[in-house]
C-alpha positions as CSV (number, residue, x, y, z in Angstrom):
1,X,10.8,255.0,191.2
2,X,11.7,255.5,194.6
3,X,15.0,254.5,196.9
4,X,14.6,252.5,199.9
5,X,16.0,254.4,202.9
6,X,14.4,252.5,205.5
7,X,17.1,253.2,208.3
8,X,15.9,256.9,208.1
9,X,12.8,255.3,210.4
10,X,14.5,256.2,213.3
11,X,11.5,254.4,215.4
12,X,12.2,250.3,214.8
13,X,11.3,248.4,218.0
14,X,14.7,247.8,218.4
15,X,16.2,251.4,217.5
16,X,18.2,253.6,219.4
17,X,17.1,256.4,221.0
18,X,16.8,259.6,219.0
19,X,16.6,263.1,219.4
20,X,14.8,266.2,216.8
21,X,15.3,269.4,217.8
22,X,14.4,272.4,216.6
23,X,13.0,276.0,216.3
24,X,9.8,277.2,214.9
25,X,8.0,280.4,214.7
26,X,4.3,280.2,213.7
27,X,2.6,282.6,211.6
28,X,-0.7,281.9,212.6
29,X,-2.3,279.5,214.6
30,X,-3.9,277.4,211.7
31,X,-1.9,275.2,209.8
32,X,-2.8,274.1,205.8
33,X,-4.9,271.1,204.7
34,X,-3.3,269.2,202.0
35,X,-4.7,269.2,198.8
36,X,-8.1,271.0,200.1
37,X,-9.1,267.9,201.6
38,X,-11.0,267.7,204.7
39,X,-10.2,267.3,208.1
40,X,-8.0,269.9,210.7
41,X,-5.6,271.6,209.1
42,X,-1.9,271.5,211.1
43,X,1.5,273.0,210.7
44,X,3.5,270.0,209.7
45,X,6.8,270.1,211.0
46,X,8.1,266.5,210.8
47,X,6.4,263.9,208.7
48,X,8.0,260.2,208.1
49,X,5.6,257.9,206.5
50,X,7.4,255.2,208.3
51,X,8.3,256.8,211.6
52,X,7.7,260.1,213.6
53,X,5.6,262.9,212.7
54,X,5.3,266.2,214.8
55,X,3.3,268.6,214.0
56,X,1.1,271.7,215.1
57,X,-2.6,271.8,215.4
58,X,-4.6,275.3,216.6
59,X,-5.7,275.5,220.2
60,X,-6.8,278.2,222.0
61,X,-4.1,280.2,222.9
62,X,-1.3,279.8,220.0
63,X,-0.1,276.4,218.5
64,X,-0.4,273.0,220.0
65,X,2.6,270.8,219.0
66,X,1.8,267.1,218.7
67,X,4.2,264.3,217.9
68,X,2.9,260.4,216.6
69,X,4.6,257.6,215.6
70,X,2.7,256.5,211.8
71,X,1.2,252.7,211.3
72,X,2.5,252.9,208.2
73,X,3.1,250.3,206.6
74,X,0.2,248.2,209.3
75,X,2.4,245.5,209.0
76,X,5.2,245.0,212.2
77,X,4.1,248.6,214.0
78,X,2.7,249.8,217.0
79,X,1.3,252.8,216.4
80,X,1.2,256.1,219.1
81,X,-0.3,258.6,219.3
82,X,-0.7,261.8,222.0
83,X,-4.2,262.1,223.3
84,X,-6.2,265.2,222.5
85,X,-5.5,268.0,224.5
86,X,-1.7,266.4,225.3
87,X,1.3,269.0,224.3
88,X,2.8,272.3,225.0
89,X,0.7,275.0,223.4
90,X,2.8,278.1,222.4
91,X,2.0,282.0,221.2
92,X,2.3,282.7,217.5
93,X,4.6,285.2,216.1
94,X,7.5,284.3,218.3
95,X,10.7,282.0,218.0
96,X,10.5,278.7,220.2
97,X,13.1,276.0,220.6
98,X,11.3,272.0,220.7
99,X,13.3,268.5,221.3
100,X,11.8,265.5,220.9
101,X,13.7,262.7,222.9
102,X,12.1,259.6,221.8
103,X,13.1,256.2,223.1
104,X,11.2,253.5,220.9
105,X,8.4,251.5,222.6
106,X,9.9,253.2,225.9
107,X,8.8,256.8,226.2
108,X,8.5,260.2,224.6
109,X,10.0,263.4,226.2
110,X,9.1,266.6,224.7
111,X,11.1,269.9,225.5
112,X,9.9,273.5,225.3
113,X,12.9,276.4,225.5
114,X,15.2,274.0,227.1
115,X,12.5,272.8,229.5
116,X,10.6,269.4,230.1
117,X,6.9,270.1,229.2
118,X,5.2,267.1,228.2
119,X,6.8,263.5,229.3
120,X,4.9,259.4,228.4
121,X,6.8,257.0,230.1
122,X,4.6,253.7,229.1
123,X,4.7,255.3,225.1
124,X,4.9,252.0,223.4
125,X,5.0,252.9,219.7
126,X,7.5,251.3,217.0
127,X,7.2,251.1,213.2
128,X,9.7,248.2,211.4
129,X,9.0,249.3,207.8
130,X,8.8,246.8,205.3
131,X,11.2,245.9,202.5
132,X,8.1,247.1,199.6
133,X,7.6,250.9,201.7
134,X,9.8,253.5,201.4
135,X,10.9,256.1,203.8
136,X,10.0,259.6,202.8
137,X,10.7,262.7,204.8
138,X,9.4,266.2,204.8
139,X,10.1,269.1,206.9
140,X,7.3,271.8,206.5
141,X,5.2,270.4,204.0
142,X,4.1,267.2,202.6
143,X,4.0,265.0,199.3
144,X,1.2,263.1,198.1
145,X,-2.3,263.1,196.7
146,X,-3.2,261.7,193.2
147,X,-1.1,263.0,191.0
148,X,1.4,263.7,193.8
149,X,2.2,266.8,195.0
150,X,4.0,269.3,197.1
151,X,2.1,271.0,199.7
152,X,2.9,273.6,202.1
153,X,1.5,272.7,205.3
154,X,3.3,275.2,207.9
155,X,2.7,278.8,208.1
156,X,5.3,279.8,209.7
157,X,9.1,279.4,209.9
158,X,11.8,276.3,211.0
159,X,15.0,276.9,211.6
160,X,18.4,274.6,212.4
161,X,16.1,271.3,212.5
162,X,18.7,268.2,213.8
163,X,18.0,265.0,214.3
164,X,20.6,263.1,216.7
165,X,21.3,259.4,216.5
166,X,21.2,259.5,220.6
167,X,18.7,260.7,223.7
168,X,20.1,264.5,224.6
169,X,20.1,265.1,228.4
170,X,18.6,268.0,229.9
171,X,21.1,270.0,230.0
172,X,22.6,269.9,226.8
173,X,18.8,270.5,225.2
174,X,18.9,273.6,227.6
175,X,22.2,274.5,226.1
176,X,21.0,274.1,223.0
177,X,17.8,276.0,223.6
178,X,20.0,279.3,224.6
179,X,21.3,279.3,221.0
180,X,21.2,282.4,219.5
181,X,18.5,282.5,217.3
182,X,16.9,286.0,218.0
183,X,19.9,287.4,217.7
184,X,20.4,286.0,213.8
185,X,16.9,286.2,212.5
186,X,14.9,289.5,211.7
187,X,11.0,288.8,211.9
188,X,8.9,291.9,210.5
C-alpha cells in the first residue's frame, strides 16, 4: 500500500511559494511515451500526481520545457496549464540551468541560465489533495499503467534537482545558474 505524503504537493491554494531548479541536458529532442501508448511523447522532468509537473516536449529548434499544475485528484483543484507554443525552447546536447518560481494561484516564473524567460502573473492553479490520494513523485520517469510500471520518459540527463520551500530572487537563481556544472560533468 502506499504512504500518504500529501505535504510533498507543494501547490495547495494556500501554500507557500516554492522554487525547483535544475539542470538538464537533452539527448534528443523527443521524449518517451509511457507504456507505448499514444499521444506526444515528452522528457518528463518533474511529475507530482498531486501537484507540479514540468516537462519537455519537441519543438522546432531543441526542447520545449513546459510546467502544469495536475487536477489530480478533480476534487479541491484548479488546474493550469501553459498554452501551446508558451516556454523557453533550448538546443539539445548541451547543459542548461531551469527554476521554476511558483507562487500558488498567484503566478509562475520560469528561468533559463539565470535569466527570466517565460513569466504568468494571473496563473491561478492550486491542487489540495485529498486524504484517499497519494503524493507520488518522479524525476525523469514515471510510474503507472496496469500492472504498474517504471518508465523512462527523458532522454537525456538531470543533474542537482532542488526544490526550495521559498520564491528565489533573481539574483540568487543567477548565482545559482553560474554553478559549475561544465566544469564537473564530461558529455561524449
Amino acid at each position: 500500500s502506499r504512504i500518504e505524503h500529501n505535504e510533498l504537493s507543494l501547490v495547495g491554494q494556500d501554500a507557500n511559494p516554492f522554487t525547483i531548479a535544475f539542470w538538464v541536458y537533452f539527448d534528443e529532442k523527443t521524449g518517451s511515451r509511457p507504456f507505448n501508448a499514444g499521444g506526444t511523447a515528452s522528457h518528463t522532468l518533474y511529475h507530482n500526481d498531486t501537484g507540479v509537473r514540468i516537462n519537455g516536449r519537441s519543438a522546432e529548434n531543441g526542447v520545449r520545457v513546459r510546467c502544469r499544475i495536475s487536477p489530480y485528484p478533480p476534487d479541491d483543484a484548479n488546474p493550469y496549464r501553459m498554452n501551446e507554443g508558451q516556454g523557453p525552447v533550448v538546443p539539445v546536447n548541451e547543459w542548461h540551468h531551469f527554476a521554476f518560481v511558483v507562487d500558488p494561484s498567484d503566478s509562475l516564473q520560469i528561468y533559463l541560465n539565470g535569466e527570466l524567460s517565460f513569466e504568468d502573473n494571473t496563473m491561478d492553479g492550486y491542487n489540495n489533495p485529498s486524504q484517499e490520494g497519494w503524493s507520488d513523485i518522479t524525476i525523469g520517469s514515471w510510474y503507472g499503467g496496469d500492472p504498474e510500471e517504471w518508465v523512462n520518459l527523458l532522454q537525456g540527463k538531470l543533474s542537482e534537482m532542488r526544490v526550495y520551500g521559498t520564491a528565489l530572487s533573481n539574483s540568487q537563481i543567477s548565482r545559482i545558474a553560474e554553478g559549475p556544472i561544465e566544469s564537473t560533468f564530461s558529455v561524449e
